[in-house]
Structures are given as C-alpha cells and as structure tokens.
N, C-alpha and C positions, 0 to 999 in steps of 0.2 A: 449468165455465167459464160464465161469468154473459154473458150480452150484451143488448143494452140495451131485446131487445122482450119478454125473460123467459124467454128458452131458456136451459136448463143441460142439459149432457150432462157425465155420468161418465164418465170411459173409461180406466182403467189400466192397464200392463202390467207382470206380472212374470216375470224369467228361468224355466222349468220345467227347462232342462236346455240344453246347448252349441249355441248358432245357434237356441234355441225357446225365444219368447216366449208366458205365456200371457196370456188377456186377464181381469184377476182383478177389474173394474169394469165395466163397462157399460149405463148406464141415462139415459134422457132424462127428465126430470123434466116437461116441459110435454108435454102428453096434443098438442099443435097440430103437435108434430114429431114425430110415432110413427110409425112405419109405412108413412116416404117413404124408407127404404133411407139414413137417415144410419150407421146402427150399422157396414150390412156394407160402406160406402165408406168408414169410420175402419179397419177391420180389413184390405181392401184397400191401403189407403194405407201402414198403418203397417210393411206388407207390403214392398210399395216403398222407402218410406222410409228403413227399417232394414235391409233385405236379411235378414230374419230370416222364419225359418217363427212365424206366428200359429198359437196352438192357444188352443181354447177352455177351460172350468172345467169338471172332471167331478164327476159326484154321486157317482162312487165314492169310498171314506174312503181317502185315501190320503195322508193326514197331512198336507194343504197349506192343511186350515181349508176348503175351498172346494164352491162349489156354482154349479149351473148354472141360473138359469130359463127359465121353461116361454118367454118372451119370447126369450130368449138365443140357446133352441135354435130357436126359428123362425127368426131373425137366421142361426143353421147351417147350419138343415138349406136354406133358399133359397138359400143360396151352394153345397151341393152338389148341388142339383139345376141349379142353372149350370156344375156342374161346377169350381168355381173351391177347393174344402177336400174333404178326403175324411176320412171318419168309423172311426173305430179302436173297435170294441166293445170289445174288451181292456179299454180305457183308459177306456171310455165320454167318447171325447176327438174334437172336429173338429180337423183339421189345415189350413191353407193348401197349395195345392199349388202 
C-alpha cells in the first residue's frame, strides 16, 4: 500500500489450515518505518479483526513455497516474549495465542 510520504508495507495472508491464517508477506519497504512495531500491530489486528489464529512462515520444506526472515522472526519472537504467539518447533511456526 503506497501512501503519500512513501511508506509501502506488504502484508499478506494465506489460509494454512481451518480458523489459521498464515502471514505469507510481510515487509516494509521505507527503512523510516522499520522497527516502530508496525508489522507486530498488523498481525495483532488482523488477529482481531478476523477472529482467526495468525501463524507465521516456516523455513521448514513443507510444500507451501515459503520462508521466514531473519526480520520476520524478530517481529515473532518480540510478540512471544510479550507473551502475545507462542512458538511450535515441530512446525518451526509462531502462532497467535
């Protein structure tokens, strides 16, 4: 989404499985909005929003194309040390709780 001082943020979701969304986009394109907590209040919101569990992109191959970056999981892992997603090694997957 374009706005008009040159912030673009990606943010997509796709179904992984019944009531779980996961988040298969995420990235801010202007270096001036990084790292002021937009990412983990779109995953929040869209939390709310949807009344659906958010879960993140895992690096394991698991036939869904998808990958998680080193940005993505810090956006993770600070929402579980809020205690707000909890982290599935299995899955190598965050979850919303």
């Amino acid at each position: 989404n374009m706005h008009k001082d040159g912030f673009i943020n990606d943010f997509q979701l796709r179904e992984l499985k019944e009531g779980v969304l996961r988040v298969s986009d995420m990235y801010i394109h202007n270096d001036a909005y990084k790292g002021i907590g937009l990412s983990a209040k779109l995953i929040l919101s869209a939390k709310e929003f949807l009344n659906k569990t958010i879960s993140s992109s895992s690096n394991q191959e698991l036939g869904l194309n998808q990958t998680r970056s080193r940005d993505a999981t810090k956006v993770w892992e600070k929402l579980k040390l809020k205690g707000l997603v909890r982290y599935e090694k299995e899955e190598d997957r965050y979850y919303t709780i």
